[in-house]
Each structure stands twice: as C-alpha cells, then as structure tokens.
C-alpha positions as a Markdown table, in Angstrom:
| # | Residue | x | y | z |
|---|---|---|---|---|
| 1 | Unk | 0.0 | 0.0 | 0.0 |
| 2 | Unk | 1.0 | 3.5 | -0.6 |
| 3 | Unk | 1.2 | 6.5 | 1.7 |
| 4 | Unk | -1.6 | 8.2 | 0.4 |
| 5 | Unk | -3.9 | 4.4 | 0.4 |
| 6 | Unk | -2.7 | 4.4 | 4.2 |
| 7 | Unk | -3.9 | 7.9 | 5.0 |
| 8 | Unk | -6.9 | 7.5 | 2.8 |
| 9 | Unk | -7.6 | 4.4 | 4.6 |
| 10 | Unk | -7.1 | 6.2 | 8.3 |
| 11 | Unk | -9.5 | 9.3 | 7.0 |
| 12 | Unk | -12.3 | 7.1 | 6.2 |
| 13 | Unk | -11.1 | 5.1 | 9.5 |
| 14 | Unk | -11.4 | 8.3 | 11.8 |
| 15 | Unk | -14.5 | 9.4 | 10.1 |
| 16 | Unk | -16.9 | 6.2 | 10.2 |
| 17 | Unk | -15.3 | 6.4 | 14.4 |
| 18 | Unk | -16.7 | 10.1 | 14.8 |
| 19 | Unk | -20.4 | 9.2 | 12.8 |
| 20 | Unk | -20.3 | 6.5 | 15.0 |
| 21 | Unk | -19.8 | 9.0 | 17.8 |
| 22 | Unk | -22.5 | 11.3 | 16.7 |
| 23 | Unk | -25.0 | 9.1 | 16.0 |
| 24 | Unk | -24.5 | 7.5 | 19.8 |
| 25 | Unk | -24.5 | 10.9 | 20.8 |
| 26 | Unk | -27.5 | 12.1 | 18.9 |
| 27 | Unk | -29.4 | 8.6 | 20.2 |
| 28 | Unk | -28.4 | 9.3 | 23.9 |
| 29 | Unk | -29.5 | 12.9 | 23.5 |
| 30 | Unk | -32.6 | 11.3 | 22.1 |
| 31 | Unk | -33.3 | 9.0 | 25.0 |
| 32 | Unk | -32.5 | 11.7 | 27.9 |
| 33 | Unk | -35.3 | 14.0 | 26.1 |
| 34 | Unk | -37.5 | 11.0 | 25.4 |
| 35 | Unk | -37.2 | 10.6 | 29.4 |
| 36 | Unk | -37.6 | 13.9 | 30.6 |
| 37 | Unk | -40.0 | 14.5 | 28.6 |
| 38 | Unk | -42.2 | 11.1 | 29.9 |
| 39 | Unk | -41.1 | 12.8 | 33.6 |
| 40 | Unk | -42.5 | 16.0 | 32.1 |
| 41 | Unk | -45.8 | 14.6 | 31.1 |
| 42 | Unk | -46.6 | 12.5 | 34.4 |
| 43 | Unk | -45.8 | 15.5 | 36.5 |
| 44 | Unk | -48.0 | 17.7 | 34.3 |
| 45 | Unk | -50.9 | 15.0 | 34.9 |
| 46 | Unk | -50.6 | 14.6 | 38.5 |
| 47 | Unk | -50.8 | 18.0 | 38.8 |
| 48 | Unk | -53.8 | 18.4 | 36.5 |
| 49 | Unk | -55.2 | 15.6 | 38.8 |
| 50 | Unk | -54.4 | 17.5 | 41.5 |
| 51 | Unk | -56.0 | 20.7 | 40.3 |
| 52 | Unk | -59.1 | 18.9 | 39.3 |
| 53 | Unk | -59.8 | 18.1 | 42.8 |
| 54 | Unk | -60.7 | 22.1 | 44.0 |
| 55 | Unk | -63.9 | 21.6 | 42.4 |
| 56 | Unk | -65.0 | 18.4 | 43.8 |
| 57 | Unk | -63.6 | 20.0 | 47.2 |
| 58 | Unk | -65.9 | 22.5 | 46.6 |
| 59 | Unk | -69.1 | 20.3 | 46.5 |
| 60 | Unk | -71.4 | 19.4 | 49.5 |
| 61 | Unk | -71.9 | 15.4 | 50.4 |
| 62 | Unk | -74.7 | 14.9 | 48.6 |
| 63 | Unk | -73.2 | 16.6 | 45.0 |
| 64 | Unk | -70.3 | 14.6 | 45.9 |
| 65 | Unk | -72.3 | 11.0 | 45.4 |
| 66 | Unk | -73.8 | 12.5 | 42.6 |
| 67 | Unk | -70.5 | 13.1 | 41.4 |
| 68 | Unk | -69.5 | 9.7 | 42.2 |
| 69 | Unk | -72.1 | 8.4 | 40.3 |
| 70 | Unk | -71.5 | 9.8 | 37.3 |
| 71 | Unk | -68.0 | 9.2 | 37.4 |
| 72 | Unk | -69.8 | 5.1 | 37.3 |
| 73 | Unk | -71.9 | 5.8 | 34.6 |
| 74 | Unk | -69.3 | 7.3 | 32.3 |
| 75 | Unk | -66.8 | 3.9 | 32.9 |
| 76 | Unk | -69.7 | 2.1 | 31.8 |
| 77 | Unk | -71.7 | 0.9 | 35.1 |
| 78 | Unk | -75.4 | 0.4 | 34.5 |
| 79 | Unk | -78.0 | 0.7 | 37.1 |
| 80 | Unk | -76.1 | 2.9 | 39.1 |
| 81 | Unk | -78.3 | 4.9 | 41.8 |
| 82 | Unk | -77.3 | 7.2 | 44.4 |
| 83 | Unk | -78.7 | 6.1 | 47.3 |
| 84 | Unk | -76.6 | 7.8 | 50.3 |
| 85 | Unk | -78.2 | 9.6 | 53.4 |
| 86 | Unk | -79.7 | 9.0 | 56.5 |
| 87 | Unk | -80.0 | 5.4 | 57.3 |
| 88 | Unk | -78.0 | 3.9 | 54.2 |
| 89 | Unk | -76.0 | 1.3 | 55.9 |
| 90 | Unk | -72.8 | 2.4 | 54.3 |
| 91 | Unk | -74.0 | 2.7 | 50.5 |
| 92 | Unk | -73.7 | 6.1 | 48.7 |
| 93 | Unk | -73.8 | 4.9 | 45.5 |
| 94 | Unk | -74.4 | 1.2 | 44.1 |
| 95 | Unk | -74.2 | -0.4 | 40.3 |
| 96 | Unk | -73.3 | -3.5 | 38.4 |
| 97 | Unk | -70.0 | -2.9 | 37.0 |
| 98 | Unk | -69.9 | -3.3 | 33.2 |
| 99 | Unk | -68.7 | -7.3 | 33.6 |
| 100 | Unk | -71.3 | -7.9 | 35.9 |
| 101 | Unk | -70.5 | -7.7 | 39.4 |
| 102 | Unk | -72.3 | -5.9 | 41.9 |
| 103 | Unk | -70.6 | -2.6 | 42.9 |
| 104 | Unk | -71.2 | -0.6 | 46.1 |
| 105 | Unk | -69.4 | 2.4 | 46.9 |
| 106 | Unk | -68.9 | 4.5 | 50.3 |
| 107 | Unk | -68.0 | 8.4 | 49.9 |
| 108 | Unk | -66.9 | 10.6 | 52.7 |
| 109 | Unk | -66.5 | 14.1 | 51.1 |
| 110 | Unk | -63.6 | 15.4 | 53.9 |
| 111 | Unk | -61.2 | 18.1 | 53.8 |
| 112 | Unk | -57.9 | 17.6 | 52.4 |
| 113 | Unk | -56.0 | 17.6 | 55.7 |
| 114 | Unk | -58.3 | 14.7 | 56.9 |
| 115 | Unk | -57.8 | 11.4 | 56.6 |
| 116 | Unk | -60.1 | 7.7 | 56.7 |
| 117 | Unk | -59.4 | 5.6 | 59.6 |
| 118 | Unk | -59.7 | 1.8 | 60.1 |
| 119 | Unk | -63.2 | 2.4 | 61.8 |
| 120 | Unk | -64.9 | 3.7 | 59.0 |
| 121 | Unk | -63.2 | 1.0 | 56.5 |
| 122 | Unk | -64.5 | -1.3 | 59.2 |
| 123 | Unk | -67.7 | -0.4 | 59.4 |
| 124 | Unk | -68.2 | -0.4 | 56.0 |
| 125 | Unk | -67.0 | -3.8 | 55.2 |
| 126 | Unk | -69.3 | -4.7 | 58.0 |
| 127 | Unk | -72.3 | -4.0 | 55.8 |
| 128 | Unk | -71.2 | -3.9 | 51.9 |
| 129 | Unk | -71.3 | -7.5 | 51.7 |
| 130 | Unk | -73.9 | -8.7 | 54.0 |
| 131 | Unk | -76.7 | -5.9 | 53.5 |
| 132 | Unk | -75.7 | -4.8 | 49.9 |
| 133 | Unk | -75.1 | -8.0 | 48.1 |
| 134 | Unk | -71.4 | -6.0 | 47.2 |
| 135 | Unk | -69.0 | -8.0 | 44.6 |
| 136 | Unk | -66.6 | -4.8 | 44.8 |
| 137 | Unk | -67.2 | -2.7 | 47.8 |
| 138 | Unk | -65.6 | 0.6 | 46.8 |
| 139 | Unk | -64.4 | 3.0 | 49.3 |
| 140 | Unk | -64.5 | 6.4 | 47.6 |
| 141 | Unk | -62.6 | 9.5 | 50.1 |
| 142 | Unk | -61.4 | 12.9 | 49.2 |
| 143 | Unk | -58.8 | 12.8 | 51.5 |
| 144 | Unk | -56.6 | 9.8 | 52.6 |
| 145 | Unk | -56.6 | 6.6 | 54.0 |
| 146 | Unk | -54.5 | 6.1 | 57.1 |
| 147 | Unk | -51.9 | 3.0 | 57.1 |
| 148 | Unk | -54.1 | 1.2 | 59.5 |
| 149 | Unk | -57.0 | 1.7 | 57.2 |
| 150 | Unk | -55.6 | 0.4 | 53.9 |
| 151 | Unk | -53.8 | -2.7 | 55.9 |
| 152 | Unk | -57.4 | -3.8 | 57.1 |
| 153 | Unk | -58.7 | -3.1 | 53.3 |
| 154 | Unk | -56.2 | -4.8 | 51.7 |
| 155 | Unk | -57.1 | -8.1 | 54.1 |
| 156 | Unk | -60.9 | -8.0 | 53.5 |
| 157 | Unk | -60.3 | -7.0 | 49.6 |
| 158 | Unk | -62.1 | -3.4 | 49.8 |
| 159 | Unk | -61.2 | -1.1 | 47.0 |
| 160 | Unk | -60.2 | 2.5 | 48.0 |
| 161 | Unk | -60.0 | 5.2 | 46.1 |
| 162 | Unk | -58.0 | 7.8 | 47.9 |
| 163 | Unk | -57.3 | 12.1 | 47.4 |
| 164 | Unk | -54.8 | 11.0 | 44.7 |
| 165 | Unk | -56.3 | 8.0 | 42.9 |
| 166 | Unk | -60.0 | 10.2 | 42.6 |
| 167 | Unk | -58.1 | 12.7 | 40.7 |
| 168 | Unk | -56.9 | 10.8 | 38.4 |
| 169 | Unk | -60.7 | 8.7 | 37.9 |
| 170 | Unk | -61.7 | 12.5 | 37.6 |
| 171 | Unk | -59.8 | 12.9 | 34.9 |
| 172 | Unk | -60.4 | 10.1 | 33.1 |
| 173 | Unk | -58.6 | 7.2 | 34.3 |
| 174 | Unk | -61.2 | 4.3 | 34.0 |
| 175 | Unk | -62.5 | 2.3 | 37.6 |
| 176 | Unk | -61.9 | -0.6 | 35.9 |
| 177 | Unk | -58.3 | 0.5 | 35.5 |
| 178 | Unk | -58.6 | 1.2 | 39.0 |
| 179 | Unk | -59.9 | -1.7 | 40.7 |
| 180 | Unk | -56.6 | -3.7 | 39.5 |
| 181 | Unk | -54.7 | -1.8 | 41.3 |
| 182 | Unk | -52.6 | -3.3 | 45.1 |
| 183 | Unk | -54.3 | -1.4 | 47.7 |
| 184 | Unk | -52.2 | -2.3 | 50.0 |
| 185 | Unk | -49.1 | -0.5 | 48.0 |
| 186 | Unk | -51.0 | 2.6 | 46.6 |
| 187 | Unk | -50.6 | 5.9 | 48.2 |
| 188 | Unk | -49.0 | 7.5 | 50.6 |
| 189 | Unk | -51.0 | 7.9 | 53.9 |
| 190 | Unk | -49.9 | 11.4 | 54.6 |
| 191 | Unk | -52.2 | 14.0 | 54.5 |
| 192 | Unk | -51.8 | 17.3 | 51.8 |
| 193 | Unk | -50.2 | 20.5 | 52.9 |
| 194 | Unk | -51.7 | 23.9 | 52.4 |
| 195 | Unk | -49.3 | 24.4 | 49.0 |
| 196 | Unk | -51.2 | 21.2 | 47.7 |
C-alpha cells in the first residue's frame, strides 16, 4: 500500500469512528429528552389531577355522590343509583360494573387535611357485603386513608380510592383501570399540605 492508500484508509477510518460517535451521541441525547420528557408529562398529569380536585372540594356530600355516580356511569356501570343519606348502611352509591359484578361504593367528602381511619373502613366492610349484596365494595374518600385503614382493606379486599387515585378517575382514568390496582401498596397515607 502507498502512503496516500494508508492515510486515505485512516480518514475514512477516523470518520466512520466520529459518525459512530454522533449518532450514539445524537441517540443518547434522544433518549434523555424522550425521558424527561415522559417525567414531564406524568408530572403535568398529577398536577392536572391534582388541580381537578378544588372543584370536587368544593361540592357538599350529597353533589359529591352525585359526582360519584357519574363518574360510574361514564366507565360504563349500569344501574347505578345514588342512594346515600340518612339510614344507608354504608351505601352512597351502588351499580353493576360493566362485567357484571355488583358494585357498592362508600364516599366521605372530607377536607384535604383529613384522613379515613380503620373504623370507618370497618364499618363499612361490616355492611357492603352482607346488606348490599357488594361484589366490589368501593371505598371512595377525598382525602386519605390512614396506614391502619388500607392494611385492614387490603385483608378484607375493599377497593379505596383515595385524594390522589379520585383525581386521576376524575380525569379520566377508568374504575376498571382502578380496581386492579394493590391497595395495600397505593398511596401515601400522609395527609396534603396547604401548598397542595
């Protein structure tokens, strides 16, 4: 080979090494933006989720159900009825979920700082089942659960829908979607600050 082949040879040599760099550059660059921008998006939902709660804060118990029930009917429950008040043995709202199981749901419309204890969750489980004929009793709270409270739920397979979880069902995310979910991993138990 000549001198010139040689150099040729390194040229082509030193430029197929810095494509190579560029393109792996270029792909990681890709896959860093790809990522922030996923980080982006789920941050930009929670927060929506989060924002859509002021107006359901802002509704009394009984608009709160109603709520509720529509929130049923749109993820395809039929016969769904609010039937909440005085002397309702724990059932708000009931419906047959769109496979066919009997769905009976509990709402306590509390303040943000609150939070549902085992009692209630009791109580509840006490009479979903054996009054309401309940295939999924549904534990529906604007607020949070405490530890104690999800523990005794995730024994006696209750469903709850916690501050967090009811924002995103607000916004779109389908109870079907959301009765798959481990209630005994979900959340966080601790209650929102003012800045939330």
């Amino acid at each position: 080979m000549t001198r010139g082949t040689d150099v040729m040879m390194l040229v082509i040599v030193l430029g197929a090494l810095a494509t190579a760099a560029l393109v792996t550059g270029l792909v990681r660059a890709g896959r860093r933006e790809s990522a922030a921008e996923r980080a982006r998006l789920a941050a930009e939902t929670a927060l929506a989720a989060r924002r859509s709660m002021d107006s359901i804060w802002a509704m009394d118990d009984r608009q709160f159900e109603e709520h509720v029930a529509v929130l049923c009917r749109r993820d395809g429950c039929t016969d769904v009825e609010r039937v909440g008040g005085s002397g309702d043995l724990g059932a708000d709202v009931t419906a047959t979920l769109p496979d066919g199981r009997r769905l009976v749901v509990q709402c306590k419309h509390y303040a943000p700082r609150r939070s549902v204890g085992s009692r209630e969750i009791q109580t509840f489980n006490g009479t979903a089942r054996l009054e309401h004929g309940a295939d999924v009793p549904l534990f529906v709270a604007s607020c949070v659960f405490t530890k104690p409270a999800r523990a005794f739920a995730a024994k006696h397979q209750l469903t709850l829908i916690d501050v967090d979880l009811l924002g995103f069902w607000n916004n779109g995310t389908p109870l079907t979607s959301i009765l798959d979910l481990d209630i005994a991993r979900s959340g966080t138990n601790r209650k929102l600050g003012p800045a939330r």
